[in-house]
C-alpha positions as CSV (number, residue, x, y, z in Angstrom):
1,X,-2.6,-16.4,-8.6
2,X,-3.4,-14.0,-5.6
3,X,-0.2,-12.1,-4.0
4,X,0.8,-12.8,-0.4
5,X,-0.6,-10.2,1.3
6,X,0.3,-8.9,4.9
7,X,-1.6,-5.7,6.5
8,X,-0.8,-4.3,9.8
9,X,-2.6,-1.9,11.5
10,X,-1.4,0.1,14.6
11,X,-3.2,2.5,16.8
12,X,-6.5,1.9,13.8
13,X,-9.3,0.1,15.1
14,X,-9.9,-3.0,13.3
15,X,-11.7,-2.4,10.1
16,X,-13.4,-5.1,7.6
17,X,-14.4,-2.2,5.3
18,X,-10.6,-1.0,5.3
19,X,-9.1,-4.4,4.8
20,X,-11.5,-5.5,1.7
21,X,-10.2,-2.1,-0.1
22,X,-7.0,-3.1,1.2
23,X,-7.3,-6.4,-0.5
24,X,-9.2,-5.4,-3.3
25,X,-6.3,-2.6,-4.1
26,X,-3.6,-5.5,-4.0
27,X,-5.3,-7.5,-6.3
28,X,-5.1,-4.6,-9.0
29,X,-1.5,-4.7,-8.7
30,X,-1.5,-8.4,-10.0
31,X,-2.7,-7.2,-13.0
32,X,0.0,-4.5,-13.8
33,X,2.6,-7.3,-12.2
34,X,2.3,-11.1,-12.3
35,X,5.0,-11.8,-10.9
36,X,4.6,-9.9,-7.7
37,X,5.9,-12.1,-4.7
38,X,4.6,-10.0,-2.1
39,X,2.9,-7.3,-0.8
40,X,2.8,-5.6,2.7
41,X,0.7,-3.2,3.7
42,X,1.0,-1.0,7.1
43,X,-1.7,1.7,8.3
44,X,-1.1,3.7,11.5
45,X,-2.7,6.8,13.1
46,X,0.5,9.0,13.9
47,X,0.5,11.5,16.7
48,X,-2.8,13.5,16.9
49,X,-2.2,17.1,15.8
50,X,-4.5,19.5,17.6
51,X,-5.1,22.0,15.1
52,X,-4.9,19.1,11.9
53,X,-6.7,16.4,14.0
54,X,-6.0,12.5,13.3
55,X,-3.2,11.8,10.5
56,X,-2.7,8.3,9.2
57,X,0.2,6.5,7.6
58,X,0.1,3.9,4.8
59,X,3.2,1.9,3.7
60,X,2.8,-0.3,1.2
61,X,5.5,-2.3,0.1
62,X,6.0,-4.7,-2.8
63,X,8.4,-7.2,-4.0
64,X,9.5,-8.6,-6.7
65,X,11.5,-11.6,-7.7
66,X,15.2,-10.6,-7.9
67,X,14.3,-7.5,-6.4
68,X,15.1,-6.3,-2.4
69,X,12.3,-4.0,-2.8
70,X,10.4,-3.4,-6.3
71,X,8.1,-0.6,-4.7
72,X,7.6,1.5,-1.9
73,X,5.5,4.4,-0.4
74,X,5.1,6.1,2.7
75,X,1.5,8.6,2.6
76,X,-0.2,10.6,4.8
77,X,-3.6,11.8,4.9
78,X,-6.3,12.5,7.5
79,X,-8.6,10.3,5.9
80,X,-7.0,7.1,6.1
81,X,-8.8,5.7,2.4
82,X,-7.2,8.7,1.0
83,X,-4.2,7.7,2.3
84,X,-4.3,4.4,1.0
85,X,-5.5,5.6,-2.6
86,X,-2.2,7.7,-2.6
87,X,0.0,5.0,-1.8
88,X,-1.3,2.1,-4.0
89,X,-1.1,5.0,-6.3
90,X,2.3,5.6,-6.2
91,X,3.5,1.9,-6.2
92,X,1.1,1.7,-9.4
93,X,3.2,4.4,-11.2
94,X,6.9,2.6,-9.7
95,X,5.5,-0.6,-11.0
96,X,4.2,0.6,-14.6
97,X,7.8,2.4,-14.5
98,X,9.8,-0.9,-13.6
99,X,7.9,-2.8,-16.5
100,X,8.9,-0.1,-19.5
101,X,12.4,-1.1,-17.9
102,X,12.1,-4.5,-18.0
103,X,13.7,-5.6,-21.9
């Protein structure tokens, strides 16, 4: 099964090389998760800093069944793959987390 996936992108130029690791990052979750209903993914370039240069912001949220939100994470970064990293990161960790829960 592959998880509904939505990406948005503000203020980032449209990317094919950033949405197949976007894509390809999702998928990994489906294997810690199978019963992942969806997953949302948001990357924006916040305000330009003069001295730190371009910051980006990745949100990824995912849900699961029975659950409002399951995972969540807000990074920043100045390179926006290491921002991404960071957050799939994290909602790897909530998700591994949320299964040792789970009886």
């Amino acid at each position: 099964m592959q998880i509904p996936l939505q990406i948005e992108m503000q203020n980032v130029p449209r990317s094919e090389a950033l949405e197949t690791r976007i894509r390809e990052s999702a998928a990994r979750l489906e294997h810690l998760h199978a019963r992942i209903t969806s997953c949302r993914v948001a990357v924006d370039e916040t305000d330009k800093h003069h001295r730190h240069g371009r910051q980006f912001r990745v949100k990824v949220d995912v849900r699961l069944p029975g659950h409002e939100e399951a995972a969540s994470t807000l990074q920043h970064h100045e390179d926006v793959y290491v921002a991404l990293r960071d957050a799939f990161d994290a909602v790897r960790r909530q998700l591994e987390d949320a299964g040792k829960r789970v009886p």
